[in-house]
N, CA, C and O atoms as a printed pandas DataFrame, in Angstrom:
     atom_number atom_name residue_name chain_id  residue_number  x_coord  y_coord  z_coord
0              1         N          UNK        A               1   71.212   92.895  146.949
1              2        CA          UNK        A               1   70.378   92.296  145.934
2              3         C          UNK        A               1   71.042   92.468  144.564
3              4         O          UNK        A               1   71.794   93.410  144.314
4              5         N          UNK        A               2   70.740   91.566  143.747
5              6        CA          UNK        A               2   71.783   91.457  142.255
6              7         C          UNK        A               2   70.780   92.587  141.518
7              8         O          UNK        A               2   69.578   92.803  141.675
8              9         N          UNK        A               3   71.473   93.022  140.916
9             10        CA          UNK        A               3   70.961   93.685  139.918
10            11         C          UNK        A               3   70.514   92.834  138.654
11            12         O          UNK        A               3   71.118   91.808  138.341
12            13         N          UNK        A               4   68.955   93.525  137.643
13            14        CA          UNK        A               4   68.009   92.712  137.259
14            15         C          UNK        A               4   68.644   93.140  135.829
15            16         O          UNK        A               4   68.876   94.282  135.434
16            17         N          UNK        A               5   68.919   91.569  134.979
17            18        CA          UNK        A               5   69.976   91.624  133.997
18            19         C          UNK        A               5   68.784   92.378  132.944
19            20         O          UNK        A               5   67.561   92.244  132.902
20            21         N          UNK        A               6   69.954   93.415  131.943
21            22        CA          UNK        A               6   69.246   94.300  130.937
22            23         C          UNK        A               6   69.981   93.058  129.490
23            24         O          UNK        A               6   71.114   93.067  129.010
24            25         N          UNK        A               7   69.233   92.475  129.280
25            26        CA          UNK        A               7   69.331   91.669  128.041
26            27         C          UNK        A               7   69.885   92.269  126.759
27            28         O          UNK        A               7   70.887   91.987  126.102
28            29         N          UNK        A               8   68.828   93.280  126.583
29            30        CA          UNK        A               8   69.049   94.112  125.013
30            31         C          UNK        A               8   70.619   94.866  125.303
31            32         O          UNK        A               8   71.246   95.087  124.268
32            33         N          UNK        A               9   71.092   95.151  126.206
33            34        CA          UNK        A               9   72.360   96.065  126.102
34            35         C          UNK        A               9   73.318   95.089  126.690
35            36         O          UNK        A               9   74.494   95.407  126.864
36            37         N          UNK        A              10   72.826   93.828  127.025
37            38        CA          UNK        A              10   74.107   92.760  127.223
38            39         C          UNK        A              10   74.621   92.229  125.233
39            40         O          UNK        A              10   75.615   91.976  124.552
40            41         N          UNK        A              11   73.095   92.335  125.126
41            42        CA          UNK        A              11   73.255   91.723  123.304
42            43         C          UNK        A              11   73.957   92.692  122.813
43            44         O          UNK        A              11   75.030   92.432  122.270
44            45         N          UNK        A              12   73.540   93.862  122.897
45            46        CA          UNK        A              12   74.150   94.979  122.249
46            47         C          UNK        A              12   75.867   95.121  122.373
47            48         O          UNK        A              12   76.536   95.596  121.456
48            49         N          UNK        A              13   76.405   94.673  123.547
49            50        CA          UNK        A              13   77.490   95.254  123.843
50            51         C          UNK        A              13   78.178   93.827  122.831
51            52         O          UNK        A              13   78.854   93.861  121.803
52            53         N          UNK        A              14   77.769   92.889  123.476
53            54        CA          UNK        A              14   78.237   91.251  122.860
54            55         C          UNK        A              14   78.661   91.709  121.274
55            56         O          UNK        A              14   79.833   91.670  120.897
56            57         N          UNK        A              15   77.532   92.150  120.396
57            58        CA          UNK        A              15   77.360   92.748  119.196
58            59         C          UNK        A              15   78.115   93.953  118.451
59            60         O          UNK        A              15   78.302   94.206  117.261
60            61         N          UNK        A              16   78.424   94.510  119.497
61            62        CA          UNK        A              16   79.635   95.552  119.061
62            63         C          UNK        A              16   81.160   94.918  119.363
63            64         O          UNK        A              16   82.086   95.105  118.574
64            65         N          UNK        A              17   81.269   94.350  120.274
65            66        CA          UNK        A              17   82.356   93.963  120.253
66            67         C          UNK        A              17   83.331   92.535  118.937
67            68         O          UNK        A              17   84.455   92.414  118.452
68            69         N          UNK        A              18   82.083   91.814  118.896
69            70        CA          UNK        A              18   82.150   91.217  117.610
70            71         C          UNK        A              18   82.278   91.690  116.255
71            72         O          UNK        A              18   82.828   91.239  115.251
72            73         N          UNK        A              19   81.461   92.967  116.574
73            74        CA          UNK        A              19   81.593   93.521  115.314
74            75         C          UNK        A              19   83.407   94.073  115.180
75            76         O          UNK        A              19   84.001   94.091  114.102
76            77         N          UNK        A              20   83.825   94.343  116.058
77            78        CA          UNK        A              20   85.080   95.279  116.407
78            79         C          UNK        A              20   85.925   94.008  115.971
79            80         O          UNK        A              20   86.738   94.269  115.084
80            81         N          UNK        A              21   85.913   92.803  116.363
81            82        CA          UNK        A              21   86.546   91.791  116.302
82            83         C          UNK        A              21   86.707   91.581  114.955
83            84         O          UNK        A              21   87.855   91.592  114.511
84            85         N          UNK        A              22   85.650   91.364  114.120
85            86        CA          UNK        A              22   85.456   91.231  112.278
86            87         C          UNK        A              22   85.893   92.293  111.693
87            88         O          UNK        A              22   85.818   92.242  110.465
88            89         N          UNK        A              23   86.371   93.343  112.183
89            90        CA          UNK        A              23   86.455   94.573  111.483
90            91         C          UNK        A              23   88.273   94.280  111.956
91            92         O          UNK        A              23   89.165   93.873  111.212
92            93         N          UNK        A              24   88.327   94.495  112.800
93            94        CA          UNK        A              24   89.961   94.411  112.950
94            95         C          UNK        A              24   90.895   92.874  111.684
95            96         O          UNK        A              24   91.892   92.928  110.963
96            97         N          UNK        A              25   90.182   92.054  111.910
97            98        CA          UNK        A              25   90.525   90.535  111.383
98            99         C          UNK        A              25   90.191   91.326  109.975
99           100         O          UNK        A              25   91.265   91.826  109.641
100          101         N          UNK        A              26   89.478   91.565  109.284
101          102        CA          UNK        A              26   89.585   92.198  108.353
102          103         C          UNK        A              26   90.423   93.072  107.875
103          104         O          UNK        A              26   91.134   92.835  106.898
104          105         N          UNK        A              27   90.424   94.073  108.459
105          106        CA          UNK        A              27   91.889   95.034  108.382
106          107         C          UNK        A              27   93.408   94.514  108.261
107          108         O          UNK        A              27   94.272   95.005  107.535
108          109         N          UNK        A              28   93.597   93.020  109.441
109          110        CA          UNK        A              28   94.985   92.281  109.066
110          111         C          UNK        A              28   94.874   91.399  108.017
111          112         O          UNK        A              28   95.729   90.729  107.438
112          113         N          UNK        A              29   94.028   91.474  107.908
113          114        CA          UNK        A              29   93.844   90.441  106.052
114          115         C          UNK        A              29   93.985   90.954  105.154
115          116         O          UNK        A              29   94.688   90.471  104.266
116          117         N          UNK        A              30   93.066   92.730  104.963
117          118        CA          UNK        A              30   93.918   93.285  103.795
118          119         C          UNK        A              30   95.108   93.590  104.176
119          120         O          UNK        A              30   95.814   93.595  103.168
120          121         N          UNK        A              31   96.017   93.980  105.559
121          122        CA          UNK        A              31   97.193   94.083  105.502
122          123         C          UNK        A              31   97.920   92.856  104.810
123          124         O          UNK        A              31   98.187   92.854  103.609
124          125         N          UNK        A              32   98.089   92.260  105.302
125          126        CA          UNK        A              32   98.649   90.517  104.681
126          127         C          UNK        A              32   98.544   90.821  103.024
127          128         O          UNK        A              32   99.563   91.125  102.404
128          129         N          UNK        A              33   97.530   90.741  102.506
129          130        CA          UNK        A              33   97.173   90.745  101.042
130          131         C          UNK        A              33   97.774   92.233  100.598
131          132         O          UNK        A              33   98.011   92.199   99.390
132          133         N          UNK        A              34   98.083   93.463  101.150
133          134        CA          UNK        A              34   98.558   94.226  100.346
134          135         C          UNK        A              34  100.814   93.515  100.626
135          136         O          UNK        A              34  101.729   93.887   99.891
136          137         N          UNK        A              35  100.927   92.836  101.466
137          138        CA          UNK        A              35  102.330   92.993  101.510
138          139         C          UNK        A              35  102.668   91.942  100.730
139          140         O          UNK        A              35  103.732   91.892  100.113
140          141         N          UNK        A              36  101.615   90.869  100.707
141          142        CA          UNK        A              36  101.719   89.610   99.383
142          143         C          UNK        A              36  102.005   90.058   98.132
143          144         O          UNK        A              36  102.977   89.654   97.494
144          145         N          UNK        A              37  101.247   90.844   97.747
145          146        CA          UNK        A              37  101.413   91.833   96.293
146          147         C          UNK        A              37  102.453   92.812   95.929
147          148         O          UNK        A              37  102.677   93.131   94.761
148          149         N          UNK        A              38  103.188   93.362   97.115
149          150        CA          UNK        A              38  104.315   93.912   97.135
150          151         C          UNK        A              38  105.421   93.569   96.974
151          152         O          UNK        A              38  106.407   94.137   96.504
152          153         N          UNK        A              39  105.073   91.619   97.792
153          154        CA          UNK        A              39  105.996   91.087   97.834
154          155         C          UNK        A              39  106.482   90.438   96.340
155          156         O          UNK        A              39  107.540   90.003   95.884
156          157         N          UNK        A              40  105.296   90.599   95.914
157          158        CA          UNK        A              40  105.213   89.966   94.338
158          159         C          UNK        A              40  105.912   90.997   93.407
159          160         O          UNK        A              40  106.785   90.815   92.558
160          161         N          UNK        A              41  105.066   92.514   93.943
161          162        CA          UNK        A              41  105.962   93.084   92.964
162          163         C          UNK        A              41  107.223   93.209   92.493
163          164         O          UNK        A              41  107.779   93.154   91.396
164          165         N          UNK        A              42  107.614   93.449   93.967
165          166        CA          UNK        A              42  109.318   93.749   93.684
166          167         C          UNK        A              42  110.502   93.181   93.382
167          168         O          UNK        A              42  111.561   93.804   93.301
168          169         N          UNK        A              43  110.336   91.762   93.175
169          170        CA          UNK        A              43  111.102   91.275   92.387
170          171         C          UNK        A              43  111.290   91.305   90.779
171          172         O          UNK        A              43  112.295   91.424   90.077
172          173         N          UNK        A              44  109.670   91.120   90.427
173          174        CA          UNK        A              44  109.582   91.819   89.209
174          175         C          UNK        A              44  110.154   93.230   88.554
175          176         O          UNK        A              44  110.381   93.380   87.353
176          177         N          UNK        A              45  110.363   94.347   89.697
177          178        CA          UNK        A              45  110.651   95.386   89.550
178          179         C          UNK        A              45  111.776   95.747   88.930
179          180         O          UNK        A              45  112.038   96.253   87.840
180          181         N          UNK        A              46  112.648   95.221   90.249
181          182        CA          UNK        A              46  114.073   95.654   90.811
182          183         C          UNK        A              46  114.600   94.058   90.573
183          184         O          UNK        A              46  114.178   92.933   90.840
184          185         N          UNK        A              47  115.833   94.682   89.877
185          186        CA          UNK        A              47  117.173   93.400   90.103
186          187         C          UNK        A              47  118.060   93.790   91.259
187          188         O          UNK        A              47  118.255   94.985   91.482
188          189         N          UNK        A              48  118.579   92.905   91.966
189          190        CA          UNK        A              48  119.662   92.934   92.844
190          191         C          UNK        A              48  120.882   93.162   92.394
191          192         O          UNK        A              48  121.516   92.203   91.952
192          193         N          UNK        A              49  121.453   94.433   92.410
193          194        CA          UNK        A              49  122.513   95.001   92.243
194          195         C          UNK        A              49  124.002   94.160   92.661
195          196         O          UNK        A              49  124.588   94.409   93.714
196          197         N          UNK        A              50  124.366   93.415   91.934
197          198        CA          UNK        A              50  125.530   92.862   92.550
198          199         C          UNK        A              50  126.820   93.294   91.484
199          200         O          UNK        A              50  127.165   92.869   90.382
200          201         N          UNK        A              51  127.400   94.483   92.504
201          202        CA          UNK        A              51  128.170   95.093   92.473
202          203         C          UNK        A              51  129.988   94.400   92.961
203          204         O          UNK        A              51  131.055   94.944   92.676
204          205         N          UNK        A              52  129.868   93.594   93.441
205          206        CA          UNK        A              52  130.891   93.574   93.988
206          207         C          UNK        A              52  132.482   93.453   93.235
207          208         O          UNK        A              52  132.757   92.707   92.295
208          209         N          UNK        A              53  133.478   94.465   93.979
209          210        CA          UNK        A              53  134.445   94.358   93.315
210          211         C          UNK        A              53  135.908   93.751   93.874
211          212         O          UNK        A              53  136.265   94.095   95.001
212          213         N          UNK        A              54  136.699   92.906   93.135
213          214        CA          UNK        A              54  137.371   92.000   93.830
214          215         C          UNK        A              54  138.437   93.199   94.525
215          216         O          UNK        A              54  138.679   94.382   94.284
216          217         N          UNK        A              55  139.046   91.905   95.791
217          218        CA          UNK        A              55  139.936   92.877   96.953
218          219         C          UNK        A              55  141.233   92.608   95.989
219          220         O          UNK        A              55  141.264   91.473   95.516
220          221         N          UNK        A              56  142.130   93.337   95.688
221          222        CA          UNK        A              56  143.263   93.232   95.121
222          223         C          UNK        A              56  144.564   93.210   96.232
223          224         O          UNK        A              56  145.722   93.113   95.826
């Protein structure tokens, strides 16, 4: 015989896992947005050292 479906802890589980889903997607968005800004910074920062000296 099937077992008699528990609704509230099917919602519940549905509900945490979504939540886990928005929370992660969130987390790679501020990742993204902090390496955008980094990426911004460091040119501003730092010049590219071009050193080079001829081969004689």
């Amino acid at each position: 015989m099937a077992m008699k479906p528990n609704y509230n802890q099917q919602r519940a589980e549905r509900d945490r896992l979504k939540r886990a889903r928005k929370e992660e997607k969130a987390r790679e968005q501020e990742d993204a947005r902090a390496r955008r800004r980094a990426e911004q910074d460091a040119p501003a920062t730092s010049e590219p050292a071009a050193t080079e000296e001829p081969q004689a």
